[in-house]
C-alpha positions as CSV (number, residue, x, y, z in Angstrom):
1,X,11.6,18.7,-9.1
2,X,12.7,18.2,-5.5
3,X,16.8,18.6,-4.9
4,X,16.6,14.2,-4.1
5,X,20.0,13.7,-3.2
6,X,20.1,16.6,-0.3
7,X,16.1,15.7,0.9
8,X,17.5,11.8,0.9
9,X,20.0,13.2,3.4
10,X,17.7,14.9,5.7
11,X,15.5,12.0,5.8
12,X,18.0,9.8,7.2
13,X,18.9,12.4,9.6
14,X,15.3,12.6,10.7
15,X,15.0,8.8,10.6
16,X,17.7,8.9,13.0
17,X,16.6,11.2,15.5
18,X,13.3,8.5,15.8
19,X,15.4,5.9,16.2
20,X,17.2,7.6,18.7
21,X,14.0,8.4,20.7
22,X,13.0,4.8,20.3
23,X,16.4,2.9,21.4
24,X,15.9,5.0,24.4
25,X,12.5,4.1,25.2
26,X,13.6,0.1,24.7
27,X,15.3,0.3,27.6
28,X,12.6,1.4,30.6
29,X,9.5,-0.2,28.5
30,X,7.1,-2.0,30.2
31,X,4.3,-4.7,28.8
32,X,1.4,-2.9,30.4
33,X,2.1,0.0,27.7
34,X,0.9,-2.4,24.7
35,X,-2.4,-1.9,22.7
36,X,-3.5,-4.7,20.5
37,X,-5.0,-3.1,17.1
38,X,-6.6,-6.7,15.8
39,X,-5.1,-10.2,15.6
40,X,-1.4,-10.2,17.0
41,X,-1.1,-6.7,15.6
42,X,0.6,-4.7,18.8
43,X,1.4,-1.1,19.0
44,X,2.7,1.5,21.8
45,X,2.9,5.0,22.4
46,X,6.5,4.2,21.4
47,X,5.1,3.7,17.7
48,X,2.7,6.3,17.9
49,X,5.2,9.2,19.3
50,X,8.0,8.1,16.9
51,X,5.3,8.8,14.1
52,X,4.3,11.8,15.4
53,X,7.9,13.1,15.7
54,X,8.6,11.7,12.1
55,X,5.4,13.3,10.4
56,X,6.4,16.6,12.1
57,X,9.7,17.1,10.7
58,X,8.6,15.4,7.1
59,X,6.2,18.4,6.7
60,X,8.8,20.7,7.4
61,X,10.8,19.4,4.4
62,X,8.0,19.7,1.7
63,X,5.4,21.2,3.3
64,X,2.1,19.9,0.7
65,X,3.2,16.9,1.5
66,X,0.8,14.4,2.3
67,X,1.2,11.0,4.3
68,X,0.4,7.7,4.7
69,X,1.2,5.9,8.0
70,X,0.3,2.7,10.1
71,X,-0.7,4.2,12.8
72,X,-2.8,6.8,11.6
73,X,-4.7,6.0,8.9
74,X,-6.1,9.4,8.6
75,X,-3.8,11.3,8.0
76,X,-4.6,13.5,4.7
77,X,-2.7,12.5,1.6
78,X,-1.5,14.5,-1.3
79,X,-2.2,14.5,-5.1
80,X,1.5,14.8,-6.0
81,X,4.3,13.9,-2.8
82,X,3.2,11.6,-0.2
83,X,5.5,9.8,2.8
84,X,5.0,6.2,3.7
85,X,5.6,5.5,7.0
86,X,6.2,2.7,9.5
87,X,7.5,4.6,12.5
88,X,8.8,1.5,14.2
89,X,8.5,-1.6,11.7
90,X,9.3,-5.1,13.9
91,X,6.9,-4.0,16.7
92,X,6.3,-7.5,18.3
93,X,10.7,-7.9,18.7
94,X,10.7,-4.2,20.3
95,X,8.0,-5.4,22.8
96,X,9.5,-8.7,23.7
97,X,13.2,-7.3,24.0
98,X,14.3,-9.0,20.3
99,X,16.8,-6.0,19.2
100,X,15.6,-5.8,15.6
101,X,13.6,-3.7,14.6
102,X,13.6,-0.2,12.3
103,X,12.5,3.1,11.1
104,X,11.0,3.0,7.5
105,X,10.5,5.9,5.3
106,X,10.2,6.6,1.8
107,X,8.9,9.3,-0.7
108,X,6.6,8.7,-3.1
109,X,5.1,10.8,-6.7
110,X,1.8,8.3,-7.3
111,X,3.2,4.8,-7.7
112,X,7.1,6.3,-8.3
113,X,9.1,5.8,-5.4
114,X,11.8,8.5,-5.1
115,X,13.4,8.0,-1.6
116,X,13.9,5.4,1.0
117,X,15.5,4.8,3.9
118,X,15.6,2.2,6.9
119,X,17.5,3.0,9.8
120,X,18.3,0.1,11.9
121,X,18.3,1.1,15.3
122,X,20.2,-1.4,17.3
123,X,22.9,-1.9,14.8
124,X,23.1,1.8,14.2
125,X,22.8,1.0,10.5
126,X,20.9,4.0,8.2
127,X,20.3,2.1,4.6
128,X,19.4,5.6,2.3
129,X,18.6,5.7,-1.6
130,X,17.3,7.7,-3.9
131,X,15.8,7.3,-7.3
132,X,18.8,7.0,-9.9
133,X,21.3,8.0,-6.8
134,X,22.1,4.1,-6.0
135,X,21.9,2.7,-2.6
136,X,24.3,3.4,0.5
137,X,24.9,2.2,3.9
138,X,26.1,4.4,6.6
139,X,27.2,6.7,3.3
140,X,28.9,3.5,1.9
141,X,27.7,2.4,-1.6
142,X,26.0,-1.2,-1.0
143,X,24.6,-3.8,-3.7
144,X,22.7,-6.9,-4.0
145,X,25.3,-10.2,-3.9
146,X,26.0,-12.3,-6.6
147,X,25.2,-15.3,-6.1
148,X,24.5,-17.6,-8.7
149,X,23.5,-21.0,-7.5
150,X,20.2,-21.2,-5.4
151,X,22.1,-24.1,-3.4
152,X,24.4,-21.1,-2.2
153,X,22.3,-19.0,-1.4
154,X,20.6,-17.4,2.1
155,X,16.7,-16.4,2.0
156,X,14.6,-14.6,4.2
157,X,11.0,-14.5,4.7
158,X,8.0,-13.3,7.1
159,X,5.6,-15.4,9.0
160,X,1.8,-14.7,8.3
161,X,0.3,-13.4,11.5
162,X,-3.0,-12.3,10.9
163,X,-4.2,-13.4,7.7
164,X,-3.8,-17.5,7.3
165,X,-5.9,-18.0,4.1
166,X,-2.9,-18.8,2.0
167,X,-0.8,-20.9,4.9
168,X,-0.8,-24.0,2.9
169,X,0.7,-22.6,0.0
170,X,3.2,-20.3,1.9
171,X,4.2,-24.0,4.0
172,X,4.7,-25.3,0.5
173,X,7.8,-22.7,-0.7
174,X,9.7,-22.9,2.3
175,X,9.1,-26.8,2.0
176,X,11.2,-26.7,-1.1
177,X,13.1,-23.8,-0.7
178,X,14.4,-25.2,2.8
179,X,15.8,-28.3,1.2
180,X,17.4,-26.2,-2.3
181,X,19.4,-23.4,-0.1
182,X,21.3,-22.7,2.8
183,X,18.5,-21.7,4.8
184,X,15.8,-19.3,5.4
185,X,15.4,-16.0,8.1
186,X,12.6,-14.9,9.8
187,X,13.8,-11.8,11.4
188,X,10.8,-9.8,12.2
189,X,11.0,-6.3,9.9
190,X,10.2,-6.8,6.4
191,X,12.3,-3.2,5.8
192,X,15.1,-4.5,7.2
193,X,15.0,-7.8,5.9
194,X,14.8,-5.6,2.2
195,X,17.5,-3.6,3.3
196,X,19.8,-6.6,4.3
197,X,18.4,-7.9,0.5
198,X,20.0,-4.5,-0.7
199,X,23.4,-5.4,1.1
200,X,24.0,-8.8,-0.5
201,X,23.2,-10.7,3.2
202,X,20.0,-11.7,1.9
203,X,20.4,-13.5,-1.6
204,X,16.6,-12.9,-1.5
205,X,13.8,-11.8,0.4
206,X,10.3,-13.2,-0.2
207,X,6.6,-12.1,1.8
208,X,3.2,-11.6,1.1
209,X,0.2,-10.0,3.3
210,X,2.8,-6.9,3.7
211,X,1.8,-3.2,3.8
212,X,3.2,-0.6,1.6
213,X,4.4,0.9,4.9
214,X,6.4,-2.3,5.4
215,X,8.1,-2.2,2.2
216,X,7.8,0.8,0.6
217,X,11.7,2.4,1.5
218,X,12.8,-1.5,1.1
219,X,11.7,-1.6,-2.8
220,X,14.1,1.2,-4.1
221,X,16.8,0.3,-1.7
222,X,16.6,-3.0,-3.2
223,X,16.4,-1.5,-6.6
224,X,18.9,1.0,-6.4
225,X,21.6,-1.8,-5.1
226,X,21.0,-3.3,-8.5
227,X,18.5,-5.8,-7.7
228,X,14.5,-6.5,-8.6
229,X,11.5,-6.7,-7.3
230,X,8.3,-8.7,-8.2
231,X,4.7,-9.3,-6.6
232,X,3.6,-13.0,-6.7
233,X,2.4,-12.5,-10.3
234,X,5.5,-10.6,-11.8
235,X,4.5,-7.5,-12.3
236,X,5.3,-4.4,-10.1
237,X,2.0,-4.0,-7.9
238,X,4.1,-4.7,-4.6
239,X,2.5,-1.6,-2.9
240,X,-1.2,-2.3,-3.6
241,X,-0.7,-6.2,-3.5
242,X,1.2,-6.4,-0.7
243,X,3.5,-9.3,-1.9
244,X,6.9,-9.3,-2.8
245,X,10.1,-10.8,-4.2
246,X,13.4,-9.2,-3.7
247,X,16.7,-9.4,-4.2
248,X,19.6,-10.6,-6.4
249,X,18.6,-10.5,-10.2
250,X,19.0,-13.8,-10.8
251,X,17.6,-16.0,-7.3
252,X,14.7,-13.4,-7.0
253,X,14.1,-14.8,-10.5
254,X,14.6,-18.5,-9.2
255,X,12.4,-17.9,-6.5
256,X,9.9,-16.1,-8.2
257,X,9.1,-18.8,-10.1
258,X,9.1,-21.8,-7.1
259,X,6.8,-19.4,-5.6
260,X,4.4,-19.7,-9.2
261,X,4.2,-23.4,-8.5
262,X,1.9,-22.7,-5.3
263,X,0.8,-19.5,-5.9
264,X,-1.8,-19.5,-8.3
């Protein structure tokens, strides 16, 4: 078994060092560097050279690694440790000068996720766990609030953007939850929108239509920082199904199940 405490400290170092490439390159970047992969799905070479630099040292650390990444689908994978990465997750705010937007990376053994970490470039803010470790920010301990009363409470959600087939039902939840809570966020990274989830500013954080590159680091942050984590139908399929609940025990429960009423 890996030494996950010490590898959960290189990774945030490494996460780091891509950030740092990429808060750089946010300064000089120009719109004529953007690709379109399909439907409102942008990349760079920002994206692709923050991957590159991320895979590179990754392999370093456990070198049968294998990885799965946006932007290179592939890339070989391994039958025991694999990294999921999203090298710059909040693409579309990077490209139109919206200053959120992070590094996501996490370690997985098949379906058991053993490290994560978001790094949060613009608010130099590195969210790091490990399986049975807890969750930290900037080396500080975080956990998921408290809150008790959904009237109290702040969500946060994602916008679909490609796929639209389940718009009407996703126009249904925030139709209800807008009018039961304090409000809803749309910031534009689902990993740091789980990592703020993690930290207690998110009572909740709800998405579906996500990749497990999007979430991945964000599920045992959240986890670790005593919260839980659903797909739409309860269970704990989040990577494969690509939806997700997260947050506070108790209004990830609440929301879990306003979500049931349109989600069938």
């Amino acid at each position: 078994m890996i030494d996950l405490k010490n590898y959960c400290l290189q990774v945030a170092d490494i996460c780091k060092e891509a950030g740092e490439y990429i808060r750089k390159e946010y300064q000089i970047f120009s719109n004529q560097h953007i690709e379109e992969k399909g439907l409102h799905d942008l990349v760079s070479y920002v994206d692709k050279e923050a991957e590159r630099l991320l895979v590179e040292k990754l392999q370093l650390l456990i070198p049968e690694s294998g990885f799965i990444t946006e932007e290179d689908e592939n890339r070989e994978r391994s039958a025991t440790y694999n990294w999921i990465i999203d090298p710059l997750d909040g693409t579309t705010n990077f490209i139109h000068k919206v200053p959120t937007f992070s590094v996501s990376v996490a370690l997985v053994r098949g379906e058991d996720i053993l490290i994560g970490v978001v790094y949060e470039i613009n608010r130099d803010e590195c969210f790091t766990a490990f399986k049975n470790g807890k969750a930290f920010l900037n080396g500080k301990q975080i956990h998921v609030s408290e809150t008790k009363k959904l009237a109290k409470s702040l969500l946060a959600t994602g916008f679909p953007f490609r796929k639209f087939d389940n718009l009407d039902n996703y126009l249904n939840v925030l139709k209800s939850l807008m009018q039961q809570t304090r409000g809803i966020r749309r910031i534009g990274s689902a990993a740091a929108d789980l990592a703020y989830a993690a930290c207690g500013r998110f009572d909740c954080f709800f998405e579906y239509n996500l990749n497990n590159y999007d979430i991945a680091a964000g599920i045992l942050l959240v986890q670790e920082a005593g919260g839980k984590v659903y797909d739409f139908d309860g269970e704990s399929a989040m990577l494969s199904k690509g939806n997700i609940i997260a947050g506070n025990p108790l209004l990830t429960e609440i929301v879990f199940e306003e979500i049931k009423k349109h989600f069938k």
